[in-house]
C-alpha positions as CSV (number, residue, x, y, z in Angstrom):
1,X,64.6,45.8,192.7
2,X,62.5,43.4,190.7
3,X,64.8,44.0,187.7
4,X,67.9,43.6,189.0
5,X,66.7,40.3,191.0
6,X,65.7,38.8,187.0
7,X,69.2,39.2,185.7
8,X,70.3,37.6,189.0
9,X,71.6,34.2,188.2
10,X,72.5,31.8,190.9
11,X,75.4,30.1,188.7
12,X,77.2,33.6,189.3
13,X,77.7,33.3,193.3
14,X,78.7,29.8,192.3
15,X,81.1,30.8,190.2
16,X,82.6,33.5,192.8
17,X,82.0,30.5,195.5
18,X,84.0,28.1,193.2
19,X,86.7,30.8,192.4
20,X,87.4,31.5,195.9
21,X,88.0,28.3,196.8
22,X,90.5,27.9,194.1
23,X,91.9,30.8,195.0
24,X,92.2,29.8,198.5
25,X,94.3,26.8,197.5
26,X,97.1,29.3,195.9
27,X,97.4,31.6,198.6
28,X,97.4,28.5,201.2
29,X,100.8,27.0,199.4
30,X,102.1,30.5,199.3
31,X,101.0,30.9,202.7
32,X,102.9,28.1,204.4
33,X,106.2,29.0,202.7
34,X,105.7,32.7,204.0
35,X,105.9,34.4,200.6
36,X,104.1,38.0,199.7
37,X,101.3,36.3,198.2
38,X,99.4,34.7,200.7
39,X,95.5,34.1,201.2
40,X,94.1,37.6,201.3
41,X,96.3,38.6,197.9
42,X,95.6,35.3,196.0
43,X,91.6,35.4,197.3
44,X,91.3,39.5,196.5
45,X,92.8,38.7,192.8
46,X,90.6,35.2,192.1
47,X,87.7,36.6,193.0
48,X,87.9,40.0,191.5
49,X,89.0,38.1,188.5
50,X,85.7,35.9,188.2
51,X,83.7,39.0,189.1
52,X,84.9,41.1,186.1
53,X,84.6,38.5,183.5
54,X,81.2,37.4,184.7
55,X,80.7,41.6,184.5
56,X,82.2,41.3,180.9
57,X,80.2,38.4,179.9
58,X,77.3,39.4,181.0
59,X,77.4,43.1,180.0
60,X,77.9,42.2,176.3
61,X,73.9,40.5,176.2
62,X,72.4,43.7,178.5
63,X,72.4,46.1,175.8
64,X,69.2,46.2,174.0
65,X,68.9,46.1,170.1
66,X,68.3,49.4,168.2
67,X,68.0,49.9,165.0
68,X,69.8,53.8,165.3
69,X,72.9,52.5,167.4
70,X,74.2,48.8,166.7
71,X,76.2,48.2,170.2
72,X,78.5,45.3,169.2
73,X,80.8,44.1,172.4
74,X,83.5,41.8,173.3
75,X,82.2,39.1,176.1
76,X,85.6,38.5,177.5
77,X,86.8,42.4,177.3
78,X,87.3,43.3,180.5
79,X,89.2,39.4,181.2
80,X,91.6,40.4,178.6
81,X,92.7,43.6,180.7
82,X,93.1,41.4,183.3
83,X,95.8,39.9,182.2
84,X,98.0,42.4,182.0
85,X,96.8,44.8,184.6
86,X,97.7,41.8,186.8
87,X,101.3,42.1,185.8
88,X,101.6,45.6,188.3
89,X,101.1,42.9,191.2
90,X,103.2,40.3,189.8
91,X,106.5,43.0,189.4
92,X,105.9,44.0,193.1
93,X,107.2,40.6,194.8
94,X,109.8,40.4,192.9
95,X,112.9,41.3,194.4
96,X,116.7,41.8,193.4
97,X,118.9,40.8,197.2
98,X,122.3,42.4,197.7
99,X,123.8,39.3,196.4
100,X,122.2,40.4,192.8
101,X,120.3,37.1,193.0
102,X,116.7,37.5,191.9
103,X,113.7,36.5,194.2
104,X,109.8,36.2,194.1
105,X,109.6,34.9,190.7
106,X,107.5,32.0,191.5
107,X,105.1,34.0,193.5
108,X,104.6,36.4,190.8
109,X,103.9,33.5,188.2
110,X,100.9,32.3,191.0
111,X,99.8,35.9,190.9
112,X,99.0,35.4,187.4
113,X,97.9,31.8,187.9
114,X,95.4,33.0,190.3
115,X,94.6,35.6,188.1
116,X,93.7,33.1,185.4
117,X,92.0,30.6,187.7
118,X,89.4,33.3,187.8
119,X,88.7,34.3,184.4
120,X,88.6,30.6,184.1
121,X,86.2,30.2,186.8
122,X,83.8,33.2,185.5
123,X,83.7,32.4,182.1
124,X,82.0,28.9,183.1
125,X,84.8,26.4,183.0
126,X,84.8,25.1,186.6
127,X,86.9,21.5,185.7
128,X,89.5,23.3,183.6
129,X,90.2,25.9,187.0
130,X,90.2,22.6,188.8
131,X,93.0,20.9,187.2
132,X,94.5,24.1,186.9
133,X,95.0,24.5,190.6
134,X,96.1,20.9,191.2
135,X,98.7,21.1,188.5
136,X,99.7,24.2,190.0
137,X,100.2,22.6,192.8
138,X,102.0,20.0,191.7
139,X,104.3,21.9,189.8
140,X,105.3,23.7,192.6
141,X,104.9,21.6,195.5
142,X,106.3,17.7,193.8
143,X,107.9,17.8,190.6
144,X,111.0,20.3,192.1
145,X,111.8,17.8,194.7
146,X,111.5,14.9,192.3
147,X,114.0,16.2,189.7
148,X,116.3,17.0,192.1
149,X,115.6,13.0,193.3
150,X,116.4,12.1,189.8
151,X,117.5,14.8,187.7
152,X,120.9,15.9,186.9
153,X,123.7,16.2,188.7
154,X,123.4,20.0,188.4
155,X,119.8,20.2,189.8
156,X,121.4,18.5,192.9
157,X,123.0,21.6,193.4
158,X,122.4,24.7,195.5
159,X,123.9,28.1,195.1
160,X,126.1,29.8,197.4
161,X,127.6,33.5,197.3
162,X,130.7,33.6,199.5
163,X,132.2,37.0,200.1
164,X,135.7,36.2,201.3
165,X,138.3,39.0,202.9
166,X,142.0,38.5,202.2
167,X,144.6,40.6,203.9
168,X,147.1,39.7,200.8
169,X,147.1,39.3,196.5
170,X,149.2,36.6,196.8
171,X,146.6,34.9,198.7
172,X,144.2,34.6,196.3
173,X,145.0,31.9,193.7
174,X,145.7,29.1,196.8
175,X,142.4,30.2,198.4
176,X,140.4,29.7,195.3
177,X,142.3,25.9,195.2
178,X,141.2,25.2,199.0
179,X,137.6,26.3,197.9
180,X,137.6,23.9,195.3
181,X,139.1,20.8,197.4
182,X,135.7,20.9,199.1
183,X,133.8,19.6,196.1
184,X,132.4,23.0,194.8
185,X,132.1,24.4,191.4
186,X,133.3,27.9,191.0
187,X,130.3,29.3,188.6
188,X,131.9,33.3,189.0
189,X,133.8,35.3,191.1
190,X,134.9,39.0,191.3
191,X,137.6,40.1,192.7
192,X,138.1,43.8,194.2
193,X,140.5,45.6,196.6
194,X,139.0,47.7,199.7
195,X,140.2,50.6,200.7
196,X,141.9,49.5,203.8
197,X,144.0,47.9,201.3
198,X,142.6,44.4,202.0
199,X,141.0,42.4,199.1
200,X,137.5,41.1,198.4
201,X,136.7,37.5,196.9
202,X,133.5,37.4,195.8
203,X,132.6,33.7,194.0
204,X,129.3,32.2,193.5
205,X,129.4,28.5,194.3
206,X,127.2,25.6,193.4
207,X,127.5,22.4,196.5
208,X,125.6,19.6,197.1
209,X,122.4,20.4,198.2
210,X,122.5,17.8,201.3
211,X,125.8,20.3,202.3
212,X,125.0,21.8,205.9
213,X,125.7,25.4,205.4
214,X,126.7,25.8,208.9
215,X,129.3,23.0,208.4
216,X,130.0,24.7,204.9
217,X,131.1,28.1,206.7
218,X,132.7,26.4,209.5
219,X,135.3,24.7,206.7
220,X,135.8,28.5,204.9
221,X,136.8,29.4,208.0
222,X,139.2,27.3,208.4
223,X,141.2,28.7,206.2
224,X,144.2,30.7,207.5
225,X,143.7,33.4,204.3
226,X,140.4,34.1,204.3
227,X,140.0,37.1,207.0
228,X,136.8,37.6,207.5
229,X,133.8,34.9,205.8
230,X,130.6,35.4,204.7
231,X,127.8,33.4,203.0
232,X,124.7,33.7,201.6
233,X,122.5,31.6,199.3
C-alpha cells in the first residue's frame, strides 16, 4: 500500500479531472444537437484516453535498470494505439440513409477529437487541450453559420432529394422545366420505370437554404404530373 501511494502523483487525478471536463464540453455540443456521441461516449473516450497515456508514460520510468535485460520503452505507446483503435467508434455513427446521402461524419471526427483531447491532456499539455476544445467548438458551432452569412452562393444552399411519380414518359422533360422555374439547381437525377408501369424521378436538388420545405413540397405538388411527391433532405 505504501508503494503504490509513492508512485501516486496528484498531477494525475488532475489530469483525468482536467480531461473530463474537456471531454464534457464535446459530448455537451453533441448532446444538444442529439447526435450518437453525447456525454457519456465523449466522457468514457476522454478519460480513458488520459488514463492510458498517463499508464504509457508512466510505465516506461517503472522498470528498474539491469544490467542482464536492458527494458527500452516507448512513453507514448499505448497513446499511439489510441488513435486508431478509436477509429472502430468513429465508423459506428456513421450512417448511409436511403437517400444514399452519408451521415455522422461530424460526430465521428469529435470521436477522434475527444480522443485526442485526452492523450493531450495525459501527456501534460493542459493549454494545448484547452484551445483544442474551444476551436472545436468554434469550428463546429460558428464558423458554418458564418460562411453561409458570407460565403458563396453555393454554401447558401441546402440539398434536397425529391422522388417524383409520373403516370407518363412524356411527362418528364416538362416536369423537370417546372422544377427548375422554382429557382433550383438540378445537381442529378435518375430516372426509372415501376412496375405498375408508372415512372420514377429521382433528382437531387440544391434551394436556398431560407426555402420552407413545407412550402417547397406544397409547390411540387402542385404540379398536375407529378403523381405522388416526396422529399427528403
Amino acid at each position: 500500500m505504501i508503494d503504490i501511494m509513492k508512485t501516486f502523483d496528484m498531477e494525475m487525478l488532475v489530469k483525468l479531472t482536467v480531461s473530463a471536463v474537456l471531454g464534457l464540453a464535446i459530448g455537451l455540443e453533441r448532446e444538444l444537437k442529439r447526435k450518437p456521441l453525447g456525454l457519456k461516449t465523449s466522457l468514457v473516450i476522454s478519460i480513458v484516453s488520459c488514463l492510458l497515456t498517463i499508464v504509457s508514460i508512466q510505465s516506461s520510468y517503472l522498470f528498474p535498470a539491469s544490467d542482464f535485460v536492458k527494458i527500452q520503452m516507448d512513453p507514448l505507446r499505448l497513446a499511439a494505439q489510441i488513435v486508431s483503435g478509436i477509429g472502430f467508434l468513429g465508423a459506428g455513427v456513421i450512417l448511409r440513409k436511403e437517400d444514399d446521402t452519408i451521415s455522422g461524419l461530424t460526430t465521428a471526427a469529435m470521436v477522434w477529437g475527444a480522443a485526442g483531447i485526452g492523450i493531450a491532456t495525459g501527456a501534460g499539455f493542459y493549454i494545448e487541450a484547452m484551445a483544442g476544445v474551444v476551436l472545436l467548438i468554434i469550428s463546429v458551432e460558428l464558423i458554418p453559420s458564418l460562411i453561409k452569412m458570407i460565403g458563396l452562393r453555393k454554401l447558401h444552399a441546402k440539398e434536397l432529394s425529391l422522388k417524383l411519380i409520373l403516370k407518363n414518359r412524356r411527362d418528364i422533360p416538362e416536369v423537370i422545366n417546372e422544377l427548375k422555374e422554382y429557382q433550383m439547381k438540378i445537381d442529378h437525377f435518375h430516372i426509372k420505370e415501376l412496375a405498375d408501369s408508372t415512372y420514377l424521378l429521382h433528382l437531387k436538388v440544391r434551394v436556398n437554404y431560407r426555402e420552407d420545405i413545407y412550402d417547397f413540397y406544397n409547390n411540387i405538388a402542385k404540379i398536375d404530373e407529378v403523381y405522388r411527391p416526396e422529399i427528403s433532405g
